[in-house]
DSSP file (Angstrom, degrees, kcal/mol; ACC not computed):
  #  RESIDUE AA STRUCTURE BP1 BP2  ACC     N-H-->O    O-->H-N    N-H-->O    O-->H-N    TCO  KAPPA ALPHA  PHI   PSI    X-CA   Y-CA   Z-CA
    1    1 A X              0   0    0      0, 0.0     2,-0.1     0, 0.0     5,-0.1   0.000 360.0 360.0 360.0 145.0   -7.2    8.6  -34.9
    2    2 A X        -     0   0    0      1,-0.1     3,-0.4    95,-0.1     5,-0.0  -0.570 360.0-115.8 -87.2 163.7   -7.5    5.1  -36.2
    3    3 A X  S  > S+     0   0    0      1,-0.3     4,-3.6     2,-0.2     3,-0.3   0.635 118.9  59.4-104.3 -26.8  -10.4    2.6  -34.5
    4    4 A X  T  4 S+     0   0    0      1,-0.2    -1,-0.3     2,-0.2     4,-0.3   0.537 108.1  44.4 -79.3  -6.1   -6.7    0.6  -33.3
    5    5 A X  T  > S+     0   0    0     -3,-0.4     4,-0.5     3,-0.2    -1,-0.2   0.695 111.2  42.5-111.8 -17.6   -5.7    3.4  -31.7
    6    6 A X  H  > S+     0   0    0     -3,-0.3     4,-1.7     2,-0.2    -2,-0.2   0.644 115.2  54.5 -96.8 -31.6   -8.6    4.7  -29.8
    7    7 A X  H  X S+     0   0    0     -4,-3.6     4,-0.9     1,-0.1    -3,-0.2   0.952 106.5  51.6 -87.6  -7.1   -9.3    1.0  -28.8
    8    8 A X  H >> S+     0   0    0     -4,-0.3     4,-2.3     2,-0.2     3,-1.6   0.959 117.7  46.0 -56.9 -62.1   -5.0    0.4  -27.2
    9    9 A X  H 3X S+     0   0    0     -4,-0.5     4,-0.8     1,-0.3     5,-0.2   0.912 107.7  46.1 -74.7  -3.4   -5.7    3.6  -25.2
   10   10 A X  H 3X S+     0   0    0     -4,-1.7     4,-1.4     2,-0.2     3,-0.4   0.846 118.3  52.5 -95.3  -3.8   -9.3    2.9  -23.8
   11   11 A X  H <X S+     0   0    0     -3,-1.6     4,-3.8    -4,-0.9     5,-0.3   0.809 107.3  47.4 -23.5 -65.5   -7.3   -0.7  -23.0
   12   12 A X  H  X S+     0   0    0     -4,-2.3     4,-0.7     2,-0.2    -2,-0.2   0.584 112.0  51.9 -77.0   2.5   -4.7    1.2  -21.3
   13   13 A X  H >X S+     0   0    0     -4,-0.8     4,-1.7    -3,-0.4     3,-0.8   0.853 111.1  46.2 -59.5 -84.9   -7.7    3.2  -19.4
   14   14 A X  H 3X S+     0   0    0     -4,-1.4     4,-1.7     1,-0.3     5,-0.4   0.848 116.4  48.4 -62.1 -49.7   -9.5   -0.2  -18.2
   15   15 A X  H 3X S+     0   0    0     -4,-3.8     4,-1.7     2,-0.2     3,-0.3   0.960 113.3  40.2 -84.2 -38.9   -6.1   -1.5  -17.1
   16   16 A X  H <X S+     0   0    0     -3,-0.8     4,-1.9    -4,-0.7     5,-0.4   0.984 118.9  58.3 -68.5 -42.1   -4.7    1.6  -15.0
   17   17 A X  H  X S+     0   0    0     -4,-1.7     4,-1.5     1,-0.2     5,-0.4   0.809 111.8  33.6 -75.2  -5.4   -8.3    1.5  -14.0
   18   18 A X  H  X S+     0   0    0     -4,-1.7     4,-1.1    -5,-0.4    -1,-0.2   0.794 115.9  52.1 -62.2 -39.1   -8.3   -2.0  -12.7
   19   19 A X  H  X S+     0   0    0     -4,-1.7     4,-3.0    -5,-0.4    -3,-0.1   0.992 114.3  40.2 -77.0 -63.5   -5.2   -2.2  -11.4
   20   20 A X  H  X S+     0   0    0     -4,-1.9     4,-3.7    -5,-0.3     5,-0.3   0.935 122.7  44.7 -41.2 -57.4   -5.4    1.1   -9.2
   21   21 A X  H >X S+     0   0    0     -4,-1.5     4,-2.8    -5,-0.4     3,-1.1   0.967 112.4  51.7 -58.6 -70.7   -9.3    0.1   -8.2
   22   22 A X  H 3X S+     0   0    0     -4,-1.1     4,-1.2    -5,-0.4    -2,-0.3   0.754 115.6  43.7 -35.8 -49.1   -8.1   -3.5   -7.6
   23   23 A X  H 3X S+     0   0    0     -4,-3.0     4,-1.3     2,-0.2    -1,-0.3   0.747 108.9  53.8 -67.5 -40.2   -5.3   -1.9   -5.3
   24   24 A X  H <X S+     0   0    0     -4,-3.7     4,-3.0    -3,-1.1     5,-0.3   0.778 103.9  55.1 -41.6 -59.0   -7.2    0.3   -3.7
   25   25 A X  H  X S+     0   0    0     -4,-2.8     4,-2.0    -5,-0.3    -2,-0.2   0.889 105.6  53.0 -46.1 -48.3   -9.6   -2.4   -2.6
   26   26 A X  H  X S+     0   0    0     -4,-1.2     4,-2.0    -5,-0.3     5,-0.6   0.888 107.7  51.7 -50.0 -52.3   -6.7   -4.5   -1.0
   27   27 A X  H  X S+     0   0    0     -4,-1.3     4,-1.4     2,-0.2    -2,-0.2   0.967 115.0  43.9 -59.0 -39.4   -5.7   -1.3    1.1
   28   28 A X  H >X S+     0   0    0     -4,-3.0     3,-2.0     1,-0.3     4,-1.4   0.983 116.8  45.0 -50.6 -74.3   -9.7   -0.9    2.4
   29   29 A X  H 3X S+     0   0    0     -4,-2.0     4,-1.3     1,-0.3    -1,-0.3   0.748 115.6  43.0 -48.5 -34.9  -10.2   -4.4    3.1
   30   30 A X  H 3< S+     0   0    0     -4,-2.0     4,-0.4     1,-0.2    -1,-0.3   0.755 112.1  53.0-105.2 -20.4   -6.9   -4.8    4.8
   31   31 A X  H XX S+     0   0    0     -3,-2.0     4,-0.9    -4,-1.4     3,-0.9   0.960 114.3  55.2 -71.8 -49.6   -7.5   -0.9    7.0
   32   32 A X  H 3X S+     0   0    0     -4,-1.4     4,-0.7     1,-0.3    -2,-0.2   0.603 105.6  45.3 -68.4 -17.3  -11.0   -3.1    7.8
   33   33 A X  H 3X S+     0   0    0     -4,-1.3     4,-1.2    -5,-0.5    -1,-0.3   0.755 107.4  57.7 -89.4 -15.6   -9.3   -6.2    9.2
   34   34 A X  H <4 S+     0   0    0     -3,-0.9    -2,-0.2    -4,-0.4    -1,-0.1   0.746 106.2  46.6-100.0 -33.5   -7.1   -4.2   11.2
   35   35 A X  H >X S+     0   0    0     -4,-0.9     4,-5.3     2,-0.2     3,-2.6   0.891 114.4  55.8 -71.6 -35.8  -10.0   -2.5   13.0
   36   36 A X  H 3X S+     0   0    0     -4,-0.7     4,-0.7     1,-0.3    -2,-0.2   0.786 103.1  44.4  -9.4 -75.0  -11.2   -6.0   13.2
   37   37 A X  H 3X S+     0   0    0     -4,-1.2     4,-1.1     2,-0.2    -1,-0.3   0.193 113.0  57.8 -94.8  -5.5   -8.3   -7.7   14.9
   38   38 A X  H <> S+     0   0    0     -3,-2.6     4,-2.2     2,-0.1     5,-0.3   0.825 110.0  49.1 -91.7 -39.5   -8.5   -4.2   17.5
   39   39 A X  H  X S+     0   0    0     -4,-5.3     4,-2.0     1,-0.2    -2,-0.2   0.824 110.4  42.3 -22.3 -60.1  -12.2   -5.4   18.1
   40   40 A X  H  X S+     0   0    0     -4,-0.7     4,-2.6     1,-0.2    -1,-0.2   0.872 117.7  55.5 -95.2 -34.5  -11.4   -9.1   18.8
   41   41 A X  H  X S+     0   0    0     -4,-1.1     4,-1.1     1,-0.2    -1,-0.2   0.873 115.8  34.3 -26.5 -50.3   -8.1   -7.4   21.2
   42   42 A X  H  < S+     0   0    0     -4,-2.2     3,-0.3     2,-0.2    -2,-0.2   0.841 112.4  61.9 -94.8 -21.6  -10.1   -5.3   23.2
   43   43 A X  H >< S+     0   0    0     -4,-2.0     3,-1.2    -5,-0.3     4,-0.4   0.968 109.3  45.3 -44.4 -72.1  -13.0   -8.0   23.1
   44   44 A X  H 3< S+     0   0    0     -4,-2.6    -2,-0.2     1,-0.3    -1,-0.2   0.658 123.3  33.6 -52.6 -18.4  -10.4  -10.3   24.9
   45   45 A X  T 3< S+     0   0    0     -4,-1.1    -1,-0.3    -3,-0.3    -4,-0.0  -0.750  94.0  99.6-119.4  46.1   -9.1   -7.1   27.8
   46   46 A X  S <  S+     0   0    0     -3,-1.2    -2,-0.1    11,-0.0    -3,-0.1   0.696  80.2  37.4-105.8 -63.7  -12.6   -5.7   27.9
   47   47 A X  S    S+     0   0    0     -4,-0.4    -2,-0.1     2,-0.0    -3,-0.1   0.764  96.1  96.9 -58.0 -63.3  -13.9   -7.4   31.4
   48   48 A X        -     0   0    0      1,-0.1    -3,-0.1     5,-0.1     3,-0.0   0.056  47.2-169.9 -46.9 166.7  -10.6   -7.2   33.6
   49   49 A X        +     0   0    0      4,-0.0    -1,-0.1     5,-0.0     2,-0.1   0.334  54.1 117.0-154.0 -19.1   -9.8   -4.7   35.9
   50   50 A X  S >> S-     0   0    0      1,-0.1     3,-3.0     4,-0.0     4,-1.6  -0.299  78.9-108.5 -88.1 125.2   -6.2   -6.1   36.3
   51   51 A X  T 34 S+     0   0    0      1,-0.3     4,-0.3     2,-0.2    -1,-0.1   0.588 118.2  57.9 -44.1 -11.8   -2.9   -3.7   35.1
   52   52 A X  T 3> S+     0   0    0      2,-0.2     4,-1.2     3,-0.1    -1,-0.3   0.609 105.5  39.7 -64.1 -19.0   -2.7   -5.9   32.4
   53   53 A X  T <4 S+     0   0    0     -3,-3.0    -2,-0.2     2,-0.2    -1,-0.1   0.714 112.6  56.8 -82.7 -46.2   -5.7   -5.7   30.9
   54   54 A X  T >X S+     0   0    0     -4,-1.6     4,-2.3     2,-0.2     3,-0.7   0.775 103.3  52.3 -68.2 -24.7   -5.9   -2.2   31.4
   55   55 A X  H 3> S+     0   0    0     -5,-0.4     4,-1.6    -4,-0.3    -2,-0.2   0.982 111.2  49.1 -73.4 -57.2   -2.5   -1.5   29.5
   56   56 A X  H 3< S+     0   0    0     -4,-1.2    -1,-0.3     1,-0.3     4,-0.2   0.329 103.9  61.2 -90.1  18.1   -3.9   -3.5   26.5
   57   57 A X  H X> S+     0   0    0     -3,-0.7     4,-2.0     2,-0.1     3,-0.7   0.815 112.5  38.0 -76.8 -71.0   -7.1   -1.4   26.7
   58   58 A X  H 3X S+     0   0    0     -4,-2.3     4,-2.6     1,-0.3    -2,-0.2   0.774 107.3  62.3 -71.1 -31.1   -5.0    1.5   26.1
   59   59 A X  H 3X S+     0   0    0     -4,-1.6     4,-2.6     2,-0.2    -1,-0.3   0.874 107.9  40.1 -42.2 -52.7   -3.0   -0.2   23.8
   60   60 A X  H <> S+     0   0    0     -3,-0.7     4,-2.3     2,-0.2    -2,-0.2   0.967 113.2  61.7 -78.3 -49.8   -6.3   -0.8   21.1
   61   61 A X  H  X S+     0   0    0     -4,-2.0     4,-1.3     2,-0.2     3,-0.4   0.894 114.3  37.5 -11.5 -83.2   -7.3    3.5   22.4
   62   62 A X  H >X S+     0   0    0     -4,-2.6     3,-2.0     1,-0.3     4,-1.2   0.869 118.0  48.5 -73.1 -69.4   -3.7    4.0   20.6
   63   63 A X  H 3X S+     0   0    0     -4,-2.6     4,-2.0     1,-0.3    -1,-0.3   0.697 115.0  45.9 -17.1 -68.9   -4.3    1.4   17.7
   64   64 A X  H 3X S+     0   0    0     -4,-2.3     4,-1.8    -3,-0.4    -1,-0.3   0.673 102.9  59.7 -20.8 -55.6   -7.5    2.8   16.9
   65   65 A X  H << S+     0   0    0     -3,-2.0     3,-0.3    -4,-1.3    -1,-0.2   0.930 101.0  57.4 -45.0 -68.4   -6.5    5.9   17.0
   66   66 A X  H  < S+     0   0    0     -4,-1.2    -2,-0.2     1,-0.2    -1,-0.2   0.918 122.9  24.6 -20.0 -62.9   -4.0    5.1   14.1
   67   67 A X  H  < S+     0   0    0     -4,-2.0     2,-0.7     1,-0.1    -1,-0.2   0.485 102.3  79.6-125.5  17.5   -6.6    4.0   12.0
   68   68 A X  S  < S+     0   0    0     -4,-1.8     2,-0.3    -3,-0.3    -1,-0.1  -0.938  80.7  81.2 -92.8  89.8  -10.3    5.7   13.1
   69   69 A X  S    S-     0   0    0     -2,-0.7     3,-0.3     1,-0.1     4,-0.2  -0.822  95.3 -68.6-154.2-145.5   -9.8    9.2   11.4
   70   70 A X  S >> S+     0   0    0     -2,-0.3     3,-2.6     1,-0.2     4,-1.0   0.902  99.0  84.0 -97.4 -60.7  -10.1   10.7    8.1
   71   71 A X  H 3> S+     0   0    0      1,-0.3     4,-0.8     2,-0.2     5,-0.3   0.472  88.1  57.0 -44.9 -18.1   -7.4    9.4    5.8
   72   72 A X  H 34 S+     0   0    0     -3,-0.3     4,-0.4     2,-0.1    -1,-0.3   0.821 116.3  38.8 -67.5 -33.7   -9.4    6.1    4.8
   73   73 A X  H <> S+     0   0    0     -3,-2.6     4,-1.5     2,-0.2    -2,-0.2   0.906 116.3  53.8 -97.8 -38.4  -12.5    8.5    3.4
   74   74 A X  H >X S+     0   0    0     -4,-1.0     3,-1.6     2,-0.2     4,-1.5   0.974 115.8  34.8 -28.9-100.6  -10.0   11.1    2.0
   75   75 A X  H 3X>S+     0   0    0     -4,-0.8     5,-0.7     1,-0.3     4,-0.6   0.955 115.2  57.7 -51.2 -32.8   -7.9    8.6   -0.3
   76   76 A X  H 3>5S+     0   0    0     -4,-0.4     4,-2.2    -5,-0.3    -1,-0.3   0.987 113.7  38.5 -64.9 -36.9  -11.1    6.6   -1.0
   77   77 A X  H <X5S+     0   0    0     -3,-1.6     4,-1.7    -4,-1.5    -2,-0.2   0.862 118.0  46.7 -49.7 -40.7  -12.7   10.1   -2.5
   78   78 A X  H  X>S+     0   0    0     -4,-1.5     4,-1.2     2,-0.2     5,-0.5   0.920 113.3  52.8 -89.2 -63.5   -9.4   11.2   -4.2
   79   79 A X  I >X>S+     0   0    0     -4,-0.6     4,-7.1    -5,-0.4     3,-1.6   0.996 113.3  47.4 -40.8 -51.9   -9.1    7.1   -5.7
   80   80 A X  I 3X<S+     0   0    0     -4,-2.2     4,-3.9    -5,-0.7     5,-0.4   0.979 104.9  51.3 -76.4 -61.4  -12.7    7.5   -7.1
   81   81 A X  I 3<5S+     0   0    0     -4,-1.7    -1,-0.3     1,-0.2     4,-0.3   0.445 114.6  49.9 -47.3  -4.6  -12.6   10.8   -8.9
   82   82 A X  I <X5S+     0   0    0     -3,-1.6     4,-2.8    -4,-1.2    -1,-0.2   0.707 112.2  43.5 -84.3 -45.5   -9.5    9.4  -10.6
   83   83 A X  I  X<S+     0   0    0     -4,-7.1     4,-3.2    -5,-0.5     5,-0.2   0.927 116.3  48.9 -63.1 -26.8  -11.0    6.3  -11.5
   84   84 A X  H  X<S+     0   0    0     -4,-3.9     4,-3.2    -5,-0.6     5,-0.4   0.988 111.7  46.3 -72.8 -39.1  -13.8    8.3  -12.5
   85   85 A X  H  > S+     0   0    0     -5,-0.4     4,-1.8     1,-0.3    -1,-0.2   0.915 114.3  55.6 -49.3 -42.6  -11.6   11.1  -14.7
   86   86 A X  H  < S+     0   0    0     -4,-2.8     4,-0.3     2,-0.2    -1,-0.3   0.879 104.3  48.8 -62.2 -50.0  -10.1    8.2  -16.0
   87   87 A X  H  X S+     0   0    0     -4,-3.2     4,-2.9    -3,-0.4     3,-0.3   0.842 105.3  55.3 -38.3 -57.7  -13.4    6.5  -17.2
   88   88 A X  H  X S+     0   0    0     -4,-3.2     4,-2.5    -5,-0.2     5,-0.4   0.987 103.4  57.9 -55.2 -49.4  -14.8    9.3  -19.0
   89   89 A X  H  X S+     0   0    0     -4,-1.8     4,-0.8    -5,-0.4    -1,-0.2   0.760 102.5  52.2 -56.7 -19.8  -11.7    9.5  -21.1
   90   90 A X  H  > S+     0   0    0     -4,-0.3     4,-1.8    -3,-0.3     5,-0.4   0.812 112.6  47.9 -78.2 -33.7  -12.1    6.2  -22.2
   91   91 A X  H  X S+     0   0    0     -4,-2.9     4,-2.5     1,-0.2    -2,-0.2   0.953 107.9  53.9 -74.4 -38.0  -15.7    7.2  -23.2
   92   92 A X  H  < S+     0   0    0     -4,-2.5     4,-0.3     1,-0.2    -1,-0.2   0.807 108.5  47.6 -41.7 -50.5  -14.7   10.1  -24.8
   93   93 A X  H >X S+     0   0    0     -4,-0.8     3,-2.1    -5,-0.4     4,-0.9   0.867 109.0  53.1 -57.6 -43.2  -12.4    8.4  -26.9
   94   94 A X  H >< S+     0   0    0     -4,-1.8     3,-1.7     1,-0.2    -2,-0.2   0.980 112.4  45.6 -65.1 -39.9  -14.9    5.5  -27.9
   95   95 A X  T 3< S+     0   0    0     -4,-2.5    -1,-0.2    -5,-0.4    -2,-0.1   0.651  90.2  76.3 -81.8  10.4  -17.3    7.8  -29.0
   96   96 A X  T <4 S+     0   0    0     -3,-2.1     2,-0.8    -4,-0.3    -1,-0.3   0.459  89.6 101.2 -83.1 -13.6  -14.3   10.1  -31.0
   97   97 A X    <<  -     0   0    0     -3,-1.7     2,-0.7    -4,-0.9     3,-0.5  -0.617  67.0-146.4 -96.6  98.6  -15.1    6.4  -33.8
   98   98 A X  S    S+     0   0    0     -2,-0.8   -95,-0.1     1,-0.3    -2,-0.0  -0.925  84.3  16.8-115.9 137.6  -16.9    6.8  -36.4
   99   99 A X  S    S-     0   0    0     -2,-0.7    -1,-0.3     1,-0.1   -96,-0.1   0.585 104.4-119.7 -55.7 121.7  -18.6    4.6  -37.2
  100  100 A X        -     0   0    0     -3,-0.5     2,-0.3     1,-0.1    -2,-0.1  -0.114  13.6-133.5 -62.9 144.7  -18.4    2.6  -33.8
  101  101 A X    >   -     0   0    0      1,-0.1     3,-2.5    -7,-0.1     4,-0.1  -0.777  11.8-127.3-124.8 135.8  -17.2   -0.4  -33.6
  102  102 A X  T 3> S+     0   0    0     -2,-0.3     4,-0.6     1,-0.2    -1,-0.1   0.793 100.7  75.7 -56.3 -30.8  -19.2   -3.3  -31.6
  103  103 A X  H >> S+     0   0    0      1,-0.2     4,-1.3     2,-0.2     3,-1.3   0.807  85.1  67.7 -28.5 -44.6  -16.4   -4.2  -29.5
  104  104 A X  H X> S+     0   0    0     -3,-2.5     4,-1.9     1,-0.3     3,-0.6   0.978  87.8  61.6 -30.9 -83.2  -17.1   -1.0  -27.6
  105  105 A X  H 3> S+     0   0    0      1,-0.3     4,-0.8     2,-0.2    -1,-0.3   0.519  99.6  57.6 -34.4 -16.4  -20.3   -2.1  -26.2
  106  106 A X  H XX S+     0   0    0     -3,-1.3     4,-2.7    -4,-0.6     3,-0.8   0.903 109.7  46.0-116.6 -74.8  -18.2   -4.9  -24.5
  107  107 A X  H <X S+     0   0    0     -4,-1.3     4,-2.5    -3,-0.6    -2,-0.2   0.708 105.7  55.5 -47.6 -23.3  -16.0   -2.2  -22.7
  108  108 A X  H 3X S+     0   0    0     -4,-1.9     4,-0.6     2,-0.2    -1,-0.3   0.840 116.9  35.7 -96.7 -16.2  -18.6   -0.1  -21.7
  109  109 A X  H XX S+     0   0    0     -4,-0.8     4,-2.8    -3,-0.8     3,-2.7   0.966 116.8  51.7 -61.0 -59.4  -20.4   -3.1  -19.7
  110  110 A X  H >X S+     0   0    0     -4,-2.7     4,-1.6     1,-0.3     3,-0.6   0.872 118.0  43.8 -43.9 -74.6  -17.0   -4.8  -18.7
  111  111 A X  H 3X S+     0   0    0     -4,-2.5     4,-1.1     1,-0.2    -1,-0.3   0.554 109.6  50.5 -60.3  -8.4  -16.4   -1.0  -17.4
  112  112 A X  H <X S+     0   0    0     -3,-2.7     4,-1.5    -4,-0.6    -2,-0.2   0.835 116.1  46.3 -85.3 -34.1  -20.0   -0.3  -15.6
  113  113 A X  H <X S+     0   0    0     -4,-2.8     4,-1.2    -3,-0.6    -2,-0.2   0.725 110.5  51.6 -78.5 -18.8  -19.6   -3.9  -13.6
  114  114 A X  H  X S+     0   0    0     -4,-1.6     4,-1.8    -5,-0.4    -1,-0.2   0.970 116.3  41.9 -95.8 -63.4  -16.0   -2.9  -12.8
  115  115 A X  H  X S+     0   0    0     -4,-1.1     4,-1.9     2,-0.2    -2,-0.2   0.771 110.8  51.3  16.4 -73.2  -17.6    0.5  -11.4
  116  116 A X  H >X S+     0   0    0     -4,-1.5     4,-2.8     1,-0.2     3,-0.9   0.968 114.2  52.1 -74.5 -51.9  -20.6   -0.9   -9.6
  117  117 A X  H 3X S+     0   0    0     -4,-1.2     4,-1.9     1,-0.3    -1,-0.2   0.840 109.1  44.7  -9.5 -88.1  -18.0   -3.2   -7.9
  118  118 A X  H 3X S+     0   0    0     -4,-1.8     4,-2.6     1,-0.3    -1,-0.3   0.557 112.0  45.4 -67.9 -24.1  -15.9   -1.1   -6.9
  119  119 A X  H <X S+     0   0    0     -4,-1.9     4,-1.2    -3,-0.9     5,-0.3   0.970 110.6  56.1 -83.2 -59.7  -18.0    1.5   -5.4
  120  120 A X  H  X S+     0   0    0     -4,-2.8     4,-2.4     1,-0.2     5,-0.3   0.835 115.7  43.5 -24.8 -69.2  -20.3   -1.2   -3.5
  121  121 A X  H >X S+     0   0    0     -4,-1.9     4,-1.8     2,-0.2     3,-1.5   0.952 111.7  48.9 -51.8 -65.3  -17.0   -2.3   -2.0
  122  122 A X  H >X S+     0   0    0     -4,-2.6     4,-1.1     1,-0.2     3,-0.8   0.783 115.7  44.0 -29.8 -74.7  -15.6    1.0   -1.3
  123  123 A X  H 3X S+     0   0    0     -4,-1.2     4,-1.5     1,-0.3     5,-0.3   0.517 112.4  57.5 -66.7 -16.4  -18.9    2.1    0.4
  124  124 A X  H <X S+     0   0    0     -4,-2.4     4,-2.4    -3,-1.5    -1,-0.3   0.963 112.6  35.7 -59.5 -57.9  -19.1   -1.4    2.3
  125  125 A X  H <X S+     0   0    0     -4,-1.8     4,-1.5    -3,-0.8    -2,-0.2   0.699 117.7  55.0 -80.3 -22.7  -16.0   -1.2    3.9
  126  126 A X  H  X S+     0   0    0     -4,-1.1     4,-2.3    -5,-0.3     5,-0.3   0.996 119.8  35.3 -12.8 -98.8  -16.3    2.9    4.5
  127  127 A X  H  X S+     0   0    0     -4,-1.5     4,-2.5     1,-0.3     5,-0.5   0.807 120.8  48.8 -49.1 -65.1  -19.5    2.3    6.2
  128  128 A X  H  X S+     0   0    0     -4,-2.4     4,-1.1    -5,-0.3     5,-0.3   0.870 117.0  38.9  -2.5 -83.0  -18.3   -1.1    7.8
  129  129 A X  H >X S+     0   0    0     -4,-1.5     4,-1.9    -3,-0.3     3,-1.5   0.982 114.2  53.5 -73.8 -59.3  -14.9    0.2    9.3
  130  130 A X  H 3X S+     0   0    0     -4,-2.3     4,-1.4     1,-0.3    -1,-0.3   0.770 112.8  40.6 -67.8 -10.9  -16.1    3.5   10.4
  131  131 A X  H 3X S+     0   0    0     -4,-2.5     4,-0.8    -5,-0.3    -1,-0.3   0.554 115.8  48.2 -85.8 -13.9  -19.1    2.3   12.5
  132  132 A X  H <X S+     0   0    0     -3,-1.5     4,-1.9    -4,-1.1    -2,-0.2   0.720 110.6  62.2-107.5 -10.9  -17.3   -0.6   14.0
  133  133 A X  H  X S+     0   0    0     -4,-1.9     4,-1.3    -5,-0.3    -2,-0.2   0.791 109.6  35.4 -77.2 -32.6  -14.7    2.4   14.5
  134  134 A X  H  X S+     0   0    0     -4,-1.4     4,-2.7    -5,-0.3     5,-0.4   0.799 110.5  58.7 -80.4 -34.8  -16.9    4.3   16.7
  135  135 A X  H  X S+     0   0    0     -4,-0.8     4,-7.0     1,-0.2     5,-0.2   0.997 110.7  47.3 -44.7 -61.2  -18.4    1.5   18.4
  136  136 A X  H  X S+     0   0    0     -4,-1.9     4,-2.2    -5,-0.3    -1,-0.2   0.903 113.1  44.1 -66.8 -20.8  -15.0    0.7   19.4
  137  137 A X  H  X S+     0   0    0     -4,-1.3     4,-1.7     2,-0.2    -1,-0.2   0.874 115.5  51.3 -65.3 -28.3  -13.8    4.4   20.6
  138  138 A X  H  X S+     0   0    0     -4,-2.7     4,-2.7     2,-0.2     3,-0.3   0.980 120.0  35.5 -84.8 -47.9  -17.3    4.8   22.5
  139  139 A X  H  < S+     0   0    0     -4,-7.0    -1,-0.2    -5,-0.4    -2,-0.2   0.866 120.4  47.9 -69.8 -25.7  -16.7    1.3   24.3
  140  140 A X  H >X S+     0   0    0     -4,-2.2     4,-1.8    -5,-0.2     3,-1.4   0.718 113.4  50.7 -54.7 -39.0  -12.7    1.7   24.7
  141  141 A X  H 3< S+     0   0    0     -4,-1.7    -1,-0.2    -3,-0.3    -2,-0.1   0.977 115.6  35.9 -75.5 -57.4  -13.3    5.1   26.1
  142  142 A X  T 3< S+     0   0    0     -4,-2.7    -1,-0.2     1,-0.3    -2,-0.2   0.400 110.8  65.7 -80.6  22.5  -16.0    4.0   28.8
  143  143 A X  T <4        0   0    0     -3,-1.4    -1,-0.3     1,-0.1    -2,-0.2   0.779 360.0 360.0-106.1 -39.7  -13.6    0.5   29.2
  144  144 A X     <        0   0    0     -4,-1.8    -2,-0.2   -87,-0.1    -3,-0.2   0.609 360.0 360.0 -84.0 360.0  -10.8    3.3   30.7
């Protein structure tokens, strides 16, 4: 393979992975506002005693429900062992160049900050959304 050829496909590796991570990130963040917004719901119904209050109690129960389980920690796992399969194969290629050419060094930082990113973020909004997901089931539960 020519050094133009290994470096278009570790190019097209840092863009599927960007794009995908970068997409992925939007979906956390936006599953973590949504627990959020059940918070500031059931914040607002918590106190009352009144059949309205209670309804939209049970309403943020069913909301919750929706989005406190397993599918956020699932797809984040399955997302990251792509990005990662995907990574290596860009490294495997740069290091198929002999002699290597410095430009490389450039990708393999660009791609360890793109990395470190992404996993901090993942594991923020993980940790984040499922504790603020149990908080709310334990207080929704003892609110019905």
């Amino acid at each position: 393979m020519s050094t133009t050829e290994v470096q278009t496909a570790i190019n097209f590796f840092l863009t599927l992975i960007s794009i995908i991570g970068t997409f992925f990130y939007v979906q956390l963040s936006n599953w973590y506002r949504e627990l959020l917004e059940v918070e500031e719901k059931f914040k607002l119904n918590k106190h009352g005693d009144e059949r309205d209050d209670k309804r939209a109690r049970l309403e943020c129960r069913f909301q919750l429900n929706r989005l406190y389980n397993h599918v956020p920690a699932l797809v984040s796992a399955l997302v990251s062992v792509f990005l990662v399969v995907v990574g290596l194969l860009a490294l495997s290629l740069g290091t198929q160049l002999q002699p290597s050419t410095p430009i490389l060094a450039y990708y393999w930082i660009a791609g360890g900050v793109f990395y470190a990113i992404y996993l901090f973020l993942t594991a923020y909004f993980l940790i984040k959304g499922y504790r603020l997901g149990w908080q709310l089931k334990v207080d929704i539960d003892r609110s019905l």
